[in-house]
C-alpha positions in Angstrom: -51.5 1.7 7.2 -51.4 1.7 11.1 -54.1 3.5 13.1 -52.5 3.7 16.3 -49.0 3.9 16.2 -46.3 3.7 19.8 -42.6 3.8 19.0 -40.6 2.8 21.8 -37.9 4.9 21.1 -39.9 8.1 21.5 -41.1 7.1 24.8 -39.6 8.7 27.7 -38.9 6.9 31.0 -41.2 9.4 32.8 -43.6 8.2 30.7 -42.9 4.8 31.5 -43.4 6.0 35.2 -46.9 7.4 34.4 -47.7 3.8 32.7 -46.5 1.9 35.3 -49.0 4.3 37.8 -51.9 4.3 35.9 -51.7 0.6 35.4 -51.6 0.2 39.2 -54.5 2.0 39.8 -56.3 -0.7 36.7 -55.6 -3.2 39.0 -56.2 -1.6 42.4 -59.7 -0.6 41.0 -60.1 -4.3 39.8 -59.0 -5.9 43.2 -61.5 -3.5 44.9 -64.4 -3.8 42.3 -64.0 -7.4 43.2 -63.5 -7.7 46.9 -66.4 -4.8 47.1 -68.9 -7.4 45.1 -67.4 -11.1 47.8 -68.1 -8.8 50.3 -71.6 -7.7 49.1 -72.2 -11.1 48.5 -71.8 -12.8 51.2 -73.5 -10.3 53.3 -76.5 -9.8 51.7 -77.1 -13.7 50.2 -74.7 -16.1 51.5 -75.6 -15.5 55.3 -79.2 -14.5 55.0 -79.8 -17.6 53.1 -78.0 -20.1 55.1 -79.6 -18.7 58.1 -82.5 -19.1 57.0 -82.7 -22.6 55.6 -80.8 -23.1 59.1 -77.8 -24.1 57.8 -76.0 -21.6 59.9 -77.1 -20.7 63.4 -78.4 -17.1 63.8 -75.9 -15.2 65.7 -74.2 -15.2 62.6 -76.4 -12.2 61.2 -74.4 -10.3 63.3 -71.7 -10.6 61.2 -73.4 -9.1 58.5 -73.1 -5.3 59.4 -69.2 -5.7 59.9 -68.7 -7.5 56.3 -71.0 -4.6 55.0 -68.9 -2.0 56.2 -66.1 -3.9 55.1 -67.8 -4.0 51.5 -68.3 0.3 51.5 -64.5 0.1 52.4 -64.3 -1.8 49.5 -66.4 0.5 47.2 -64.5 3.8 48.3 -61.0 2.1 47.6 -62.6 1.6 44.0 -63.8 4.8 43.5 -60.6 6.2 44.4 -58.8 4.0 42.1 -61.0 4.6 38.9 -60.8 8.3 39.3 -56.6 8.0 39.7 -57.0 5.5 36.9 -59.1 8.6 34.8 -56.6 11.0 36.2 -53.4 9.4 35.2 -54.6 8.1 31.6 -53.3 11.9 30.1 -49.7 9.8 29.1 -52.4 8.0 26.6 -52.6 11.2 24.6 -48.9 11.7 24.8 -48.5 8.6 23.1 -50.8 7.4 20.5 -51.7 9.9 18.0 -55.5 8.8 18.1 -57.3 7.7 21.3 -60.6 6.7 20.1 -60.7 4.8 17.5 
């Protein structure tokens, strides 16, 4: 007995299109959630820290604000991916005959 069952057959090349989409936006939102999080890091610990234990000189806390912005760049590209990603996920329905299992 299969739970979930996808027959290749049945599925249309349009919804191969809307696959191939939605699986671009998984991966946008990934790359972003990611980036969004370096970013983050290395603005709020990375160059505090080293500036502080003088590892780095201070004008490099002026580089902060820029890599902040940089990271909300980041988070916006994300947002906009997931809600694509939410969007575009109807060709789920079309295919499997139960989504959550």
């Amino acid at each position: 007995m299969t739970l979930l069952e996808i027959i290749a057959t049945r599925t249309t090349s349009d919804q191969w299109s809307q696959i191939t989409t939605t699986l671009i936006y998984l991966w946008s939102f990934v790359g972003s959630m990611v980036m969004f999080a370096g970013c983050l890091l290395l603005g709020h610990g990375i160059i505090p820290s080293l500036v502080s234990t003088r590892d780095l000189p201070p004008q490099y806390t002026k580089l902060r604000q820029p890599i902040l912005v940089v990271s909300a760049i980041f988070l916006l590209s994300a947002v906009f991916c997931f809600v694509n990603f939410i969007t575009h996920m109807t060709v789920v329905y079309d295919l499997f005959n139960r989504v959550w299992v």
